[in-house]
C-alpha positions in Angstrom: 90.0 96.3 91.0 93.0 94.4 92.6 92.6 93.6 96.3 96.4 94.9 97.4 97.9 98.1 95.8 101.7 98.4 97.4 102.8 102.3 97.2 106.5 101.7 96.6 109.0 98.9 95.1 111.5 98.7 97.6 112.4 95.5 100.5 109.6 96.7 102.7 107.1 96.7 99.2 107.9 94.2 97.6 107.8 91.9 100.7 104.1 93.1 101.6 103.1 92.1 97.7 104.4 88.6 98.4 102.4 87.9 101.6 99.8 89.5 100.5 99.9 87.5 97.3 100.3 84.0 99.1 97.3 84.8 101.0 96.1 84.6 97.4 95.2 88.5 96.6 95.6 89.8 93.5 98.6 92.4 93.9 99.7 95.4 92.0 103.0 97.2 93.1 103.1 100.8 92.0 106.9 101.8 92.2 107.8 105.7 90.7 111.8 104.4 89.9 112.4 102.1 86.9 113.4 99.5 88.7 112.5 97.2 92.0 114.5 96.9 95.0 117.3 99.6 94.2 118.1 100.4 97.7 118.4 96.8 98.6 121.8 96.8 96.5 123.4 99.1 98.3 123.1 97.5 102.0 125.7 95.9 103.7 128.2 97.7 101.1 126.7 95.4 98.5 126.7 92.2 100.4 123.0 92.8 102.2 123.2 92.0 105.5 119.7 90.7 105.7 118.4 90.3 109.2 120.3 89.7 112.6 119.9 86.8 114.8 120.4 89.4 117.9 117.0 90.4 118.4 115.5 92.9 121.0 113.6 96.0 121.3 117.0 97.6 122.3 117.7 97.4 118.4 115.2 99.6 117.4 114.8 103.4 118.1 111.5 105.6 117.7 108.8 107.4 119.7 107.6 104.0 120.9 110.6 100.9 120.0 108.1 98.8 121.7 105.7 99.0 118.6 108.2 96.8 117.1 107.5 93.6 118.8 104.1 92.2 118.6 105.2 92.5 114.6 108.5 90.7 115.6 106.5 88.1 117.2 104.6 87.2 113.9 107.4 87.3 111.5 111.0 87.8 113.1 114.7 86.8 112.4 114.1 82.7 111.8 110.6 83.1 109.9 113.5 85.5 107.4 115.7 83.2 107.0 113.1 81.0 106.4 111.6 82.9 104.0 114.5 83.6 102.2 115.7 79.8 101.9 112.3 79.2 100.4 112.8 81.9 97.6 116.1 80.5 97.2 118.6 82.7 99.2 120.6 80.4 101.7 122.0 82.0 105.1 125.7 82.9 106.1 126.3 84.1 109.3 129.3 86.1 110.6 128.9 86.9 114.6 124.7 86.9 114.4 124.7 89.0 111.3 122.9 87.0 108.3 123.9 87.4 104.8 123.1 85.4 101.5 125.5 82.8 101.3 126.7 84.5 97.8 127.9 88.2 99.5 125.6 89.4 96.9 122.7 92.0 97.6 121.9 91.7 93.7 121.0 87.6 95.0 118.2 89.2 97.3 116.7 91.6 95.1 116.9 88.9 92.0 115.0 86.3 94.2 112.4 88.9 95.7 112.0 89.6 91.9 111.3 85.9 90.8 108.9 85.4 93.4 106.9 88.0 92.6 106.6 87.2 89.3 106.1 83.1 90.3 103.1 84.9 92.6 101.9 86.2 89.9 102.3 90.2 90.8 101.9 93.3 88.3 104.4 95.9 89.0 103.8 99.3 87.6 107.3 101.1 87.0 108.0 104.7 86.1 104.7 105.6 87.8 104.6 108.8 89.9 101.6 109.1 92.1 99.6 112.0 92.4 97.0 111.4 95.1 95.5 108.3 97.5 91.8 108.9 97.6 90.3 106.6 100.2 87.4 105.6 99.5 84.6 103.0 101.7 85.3 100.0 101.2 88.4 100.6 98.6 91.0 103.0 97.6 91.4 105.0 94.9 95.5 105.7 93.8 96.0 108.5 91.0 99.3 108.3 89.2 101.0 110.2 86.3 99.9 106.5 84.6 96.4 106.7 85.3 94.5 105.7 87.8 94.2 102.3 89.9 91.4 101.2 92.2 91.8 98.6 95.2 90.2 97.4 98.1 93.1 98.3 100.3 96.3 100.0 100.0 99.9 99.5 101.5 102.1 102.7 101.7 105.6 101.2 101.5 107.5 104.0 99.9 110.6 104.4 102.6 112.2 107.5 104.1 114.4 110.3 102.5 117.6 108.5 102.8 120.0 108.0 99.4 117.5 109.6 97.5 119.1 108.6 94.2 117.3 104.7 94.9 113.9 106.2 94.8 113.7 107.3 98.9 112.7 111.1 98.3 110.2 111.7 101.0 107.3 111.9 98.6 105.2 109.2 100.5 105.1 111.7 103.2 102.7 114.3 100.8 100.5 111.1 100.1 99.3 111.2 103.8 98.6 115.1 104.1 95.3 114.8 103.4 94.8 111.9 105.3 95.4 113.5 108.6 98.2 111.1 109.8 100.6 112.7 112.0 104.2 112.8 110.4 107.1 112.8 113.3 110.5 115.1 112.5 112.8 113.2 109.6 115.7 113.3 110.3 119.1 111.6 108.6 120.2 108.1 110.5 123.0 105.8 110.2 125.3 108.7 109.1 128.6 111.1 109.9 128.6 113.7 112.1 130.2 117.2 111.4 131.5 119.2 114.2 131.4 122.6 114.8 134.9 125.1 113.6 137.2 124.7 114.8 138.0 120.8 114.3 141.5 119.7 113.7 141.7 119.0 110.1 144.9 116.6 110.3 142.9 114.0 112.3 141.0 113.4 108.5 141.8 109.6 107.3 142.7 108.2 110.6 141.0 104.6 112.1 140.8 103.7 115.5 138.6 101.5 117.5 137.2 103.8 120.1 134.3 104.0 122.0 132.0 107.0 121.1 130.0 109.0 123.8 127.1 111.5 123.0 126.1 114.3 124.9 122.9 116.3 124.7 122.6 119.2 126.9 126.3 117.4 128.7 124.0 114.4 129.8 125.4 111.1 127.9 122.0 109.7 125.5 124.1 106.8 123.6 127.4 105.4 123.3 128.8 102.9 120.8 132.0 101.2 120.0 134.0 99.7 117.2 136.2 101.7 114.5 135.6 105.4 114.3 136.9 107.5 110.9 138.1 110.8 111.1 137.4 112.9 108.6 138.0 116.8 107.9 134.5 117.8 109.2 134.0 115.3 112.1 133.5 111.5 113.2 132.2 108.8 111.1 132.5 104.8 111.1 129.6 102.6 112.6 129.4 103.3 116.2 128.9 107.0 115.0 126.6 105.8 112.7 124.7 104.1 115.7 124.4 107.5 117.8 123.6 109.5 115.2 120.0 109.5 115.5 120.0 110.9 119.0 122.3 113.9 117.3 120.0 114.8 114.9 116.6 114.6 116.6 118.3 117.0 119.7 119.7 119.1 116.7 116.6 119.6 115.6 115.3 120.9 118.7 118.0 123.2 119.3 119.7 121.3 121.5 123.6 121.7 122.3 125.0 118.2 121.7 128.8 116.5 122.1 130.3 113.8 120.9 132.8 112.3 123.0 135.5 110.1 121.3 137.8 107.8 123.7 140.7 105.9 122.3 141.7 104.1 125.1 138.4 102.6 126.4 140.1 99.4 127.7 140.9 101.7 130.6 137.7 102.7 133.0 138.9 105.8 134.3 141.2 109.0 132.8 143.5 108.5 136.2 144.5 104.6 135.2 144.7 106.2 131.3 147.7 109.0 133.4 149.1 106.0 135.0 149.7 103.7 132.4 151.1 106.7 130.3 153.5 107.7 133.2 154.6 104.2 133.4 155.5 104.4 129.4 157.1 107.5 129.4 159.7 106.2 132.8 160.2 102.9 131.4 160.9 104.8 127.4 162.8 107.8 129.6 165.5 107.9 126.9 163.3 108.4 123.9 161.5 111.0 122.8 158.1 111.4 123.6 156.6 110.7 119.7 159.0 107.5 120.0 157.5 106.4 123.0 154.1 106.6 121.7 154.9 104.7 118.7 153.0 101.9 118.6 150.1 102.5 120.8 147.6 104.5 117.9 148.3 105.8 114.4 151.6 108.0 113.6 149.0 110.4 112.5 147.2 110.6 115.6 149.7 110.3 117.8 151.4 113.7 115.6 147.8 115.6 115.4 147.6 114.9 119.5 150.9 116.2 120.4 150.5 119.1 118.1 147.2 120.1 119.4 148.7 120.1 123.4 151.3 122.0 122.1 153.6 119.3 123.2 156.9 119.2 121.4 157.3 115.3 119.5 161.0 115.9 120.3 161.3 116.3 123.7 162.4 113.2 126.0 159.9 111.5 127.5 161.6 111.1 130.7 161.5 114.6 131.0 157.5 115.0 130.5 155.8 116.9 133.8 153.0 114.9 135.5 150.6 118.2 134.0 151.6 117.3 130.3 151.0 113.5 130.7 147.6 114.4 132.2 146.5 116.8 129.2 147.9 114.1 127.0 145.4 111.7 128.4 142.9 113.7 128.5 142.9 114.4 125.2 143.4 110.9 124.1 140.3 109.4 126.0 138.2 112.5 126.1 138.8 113.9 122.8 135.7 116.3 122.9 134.2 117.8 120.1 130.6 120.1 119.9 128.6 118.8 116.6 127.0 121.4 114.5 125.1 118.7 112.3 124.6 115.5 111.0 125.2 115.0 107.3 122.7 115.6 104.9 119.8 112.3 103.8 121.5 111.6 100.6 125.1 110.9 102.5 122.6 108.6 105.0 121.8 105.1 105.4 118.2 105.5 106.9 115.7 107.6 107.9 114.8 108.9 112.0 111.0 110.0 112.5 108.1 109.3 110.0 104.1 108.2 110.3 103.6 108.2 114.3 103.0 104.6 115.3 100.2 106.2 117.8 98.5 105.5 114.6 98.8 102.5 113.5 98.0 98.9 114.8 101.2 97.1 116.2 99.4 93.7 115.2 98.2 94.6 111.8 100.5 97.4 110.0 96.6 99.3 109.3 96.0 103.0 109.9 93.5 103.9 112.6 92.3 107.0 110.9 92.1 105.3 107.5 90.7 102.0 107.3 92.2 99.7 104.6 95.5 101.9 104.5 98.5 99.9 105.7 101.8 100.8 106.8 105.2 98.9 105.8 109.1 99.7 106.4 110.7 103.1 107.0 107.7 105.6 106.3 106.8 104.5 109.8 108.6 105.9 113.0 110.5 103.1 113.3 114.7 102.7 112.4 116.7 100.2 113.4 120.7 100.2 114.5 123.5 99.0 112.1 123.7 95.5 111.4 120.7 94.3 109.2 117.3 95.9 111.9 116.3 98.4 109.0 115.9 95.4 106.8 114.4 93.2 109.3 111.9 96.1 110.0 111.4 95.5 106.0 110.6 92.3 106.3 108.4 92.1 109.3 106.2 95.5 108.4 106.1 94.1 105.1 104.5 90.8 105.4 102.2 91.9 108.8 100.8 94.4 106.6 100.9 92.2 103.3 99.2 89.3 105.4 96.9 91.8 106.9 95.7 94.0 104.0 95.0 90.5 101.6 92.8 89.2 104.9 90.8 92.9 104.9 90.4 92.4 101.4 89.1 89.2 102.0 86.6 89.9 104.3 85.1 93.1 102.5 84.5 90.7 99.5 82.8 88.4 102.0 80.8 91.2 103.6 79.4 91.9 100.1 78.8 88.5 99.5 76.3 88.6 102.7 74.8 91.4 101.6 
């Protein structure tokens, strides 16, 4: 019987196996993908943008955010980077965002690897699990493999996000039985499509702009930094940042907006008029497209004009006050209803999972099931762009790693009494 089982292979896992296993447990990962840490690759396009050193409770979204911090308290941005130089993985920062000094999110998953083997932890790979059976005093975990007993248990087996690295949503049917309370999943980090019709020449364009979203026309969230275009909708970070918000109201049937303004440097629409009626006086003898040039992208600035109806060729001395204001309108208030978000497997993360009414803040541990523990994104927890989802890892990981090898400790000692 080992005294730490870890339900999954991935940051949050494999970090809970290495706390665990320096509190000196004996620690058997059971991952169903051939390989550890497959996800891990793919974050921060390839160059895993570990933790943050911008901290707060503003950086994490859920039913409760504020779970997040007695966790944070234990094991937070420095007591990473910490960690990581002791495994071997030395920080470079870029504006408070932490990466491995080599760009390399193969570096983190390679030294996450070698330190569970140096802590001497068996990974079972290509092993599908069938049921948890808790049990007093231990767990059993039934797998396509066979079965494995422990004296506690660490579900670390992430969202539905990218599915193809081993995120499928099957943790979620572990905890049926259990009777844990599973909040709406919903995709995170992603693209949002907009309802038909949506101008399909705006597709490829880059701007920085500011993004506003509406639920029910009350502003939730707002973001900035360089939005994409695309034939379907709005993409880029600060849509990724909101996109949570869209897809838990879309899910409840709410009407929700997004609200993209390209000219956020001015605060109001009536400076935005201004400013263009200036323009268009002072570039009289030019058409209006020539007096634009230089302001946004060529293909906005043809996709806008055709949209108002107003005609690239026509002088821009000659432009009415009316069509300057539904030019700037259009330009800062560029409005569009969203139909959806896109689908998990075009996702970075995962909104909703295990409700963290149910779990201890301090310890990661189930209060329905003791011995179970928590770790990562099967909890109701996701973080914003910029390295919180893997900070999450981290933290969840080793408070419920630390806490689950102390449990075990202390139900061997309680026989011991006996």
């Amino acid at each position: 019987m080992y005294d730490v089982i870890v339900i999954g292979g991935g940051a949050a896992g494999m970090m809970a196996a290495i706390a665990a296993a320096r509190e000196k447990a004996s620690v058997l990962i059971l991952e169903h993908m051939e390989l550890c840490g497959k996800k891990i690759l793919s974050t921060g396009n390839g160059r895993c943008n570990y933790t943050n050193k911008m901290q707060g409770i503003e950086y994490y979204r859920g039913d409760d955010p504020a779970f997040v911090l007695p966790a944070l308290e234990q094991f937070g941005c420095e007591q990473t980077i910490r960690f990581f130089q002791s495994i071997g993985i030395e920080p470079k920062e870029k504006n408070g965002y932490v990466y491995p000094r080599s760009m390399q999110a193969a570096s983190v998953r390679e030294a996450l690897l070698l330190e569970l083997r140096r802590q001497r932890v068996k990974i079972e790979l290509g092993c599908g699990i069938r049921q948890i059976l808790p049990k007093k005093g231990s767990c059993e975990i039934c797998t396509k493999n066979g079965n494995f007993h422990a004296k506690t248990c660490i579900l670390a087996t992430g969202g539905k996000a990218a599915k193809h690295t081993g995120s499928d949503g099957s943790g979620f049917l572990y905890l049926e039985p259990l009777s844990h309370h599973v909040i709406d999943l919903v995709p995170a980090l992603t693209g949002l499509q907009a309802k038909p019709p949506f101008p399909k020449n705006l597709a490829g364009i880059r701007a920085e702009a500011e993004v506003k979203l509406f639920v029910e026309n009350a502003q939730i969230a707002s973001d900035f930094g360089e939005v994409q275009m695309t034939a379907e909708g709005i993409s880029g970070i600060p849509v990724f940042q909101v996109s949570r918000f869209a897809a838990k109201a879309l899910v409840n049937g709410k009407k929700v907006c997004a609200e993209v303004d390209f000219f956020p440097e001015y605060d109001s629409l009536n400076e935005l008029e201004e400013y263009l009626t200036g323009r268009m006086n002072r570039m009289r003898d030019r058409t209006i497209r020539e007096a634009l040039e230089g302001l946004l992208a060529d293909k906005l600035i043809d996709t806008a004009l055709k949209e108002i109806g107003l005609s690239s060729k026509k002088q821009a001395g000659d432009c009415t006050k009316q069509e300057v204001k539904v030019l700037a309108k259009y330009l800062k208030q560029f409005t569009c209803e969203i139909m959806s978000t896109r689908k998990f497997e075009q996702s970075q993360a995962t909104a909703g999972g295990v409700s963290t009414q149910e779990i201890c803040a301090n310890t990661m541990e189930s209060k329905l099931c003791p011995g179970l523990f928590f770790a990562g994104e099967v909890i109701d927890i996701d973080g914003m762009c910029g390295g919180y989802n893997l900070q999450w890892a981290w933290t969840s990981g080793y408070v419920a790693g630390t806490s689950a090898a102390k449990k075990a400790r202390q139900s061997e000692s309680g026989k011991g009494q006996k």
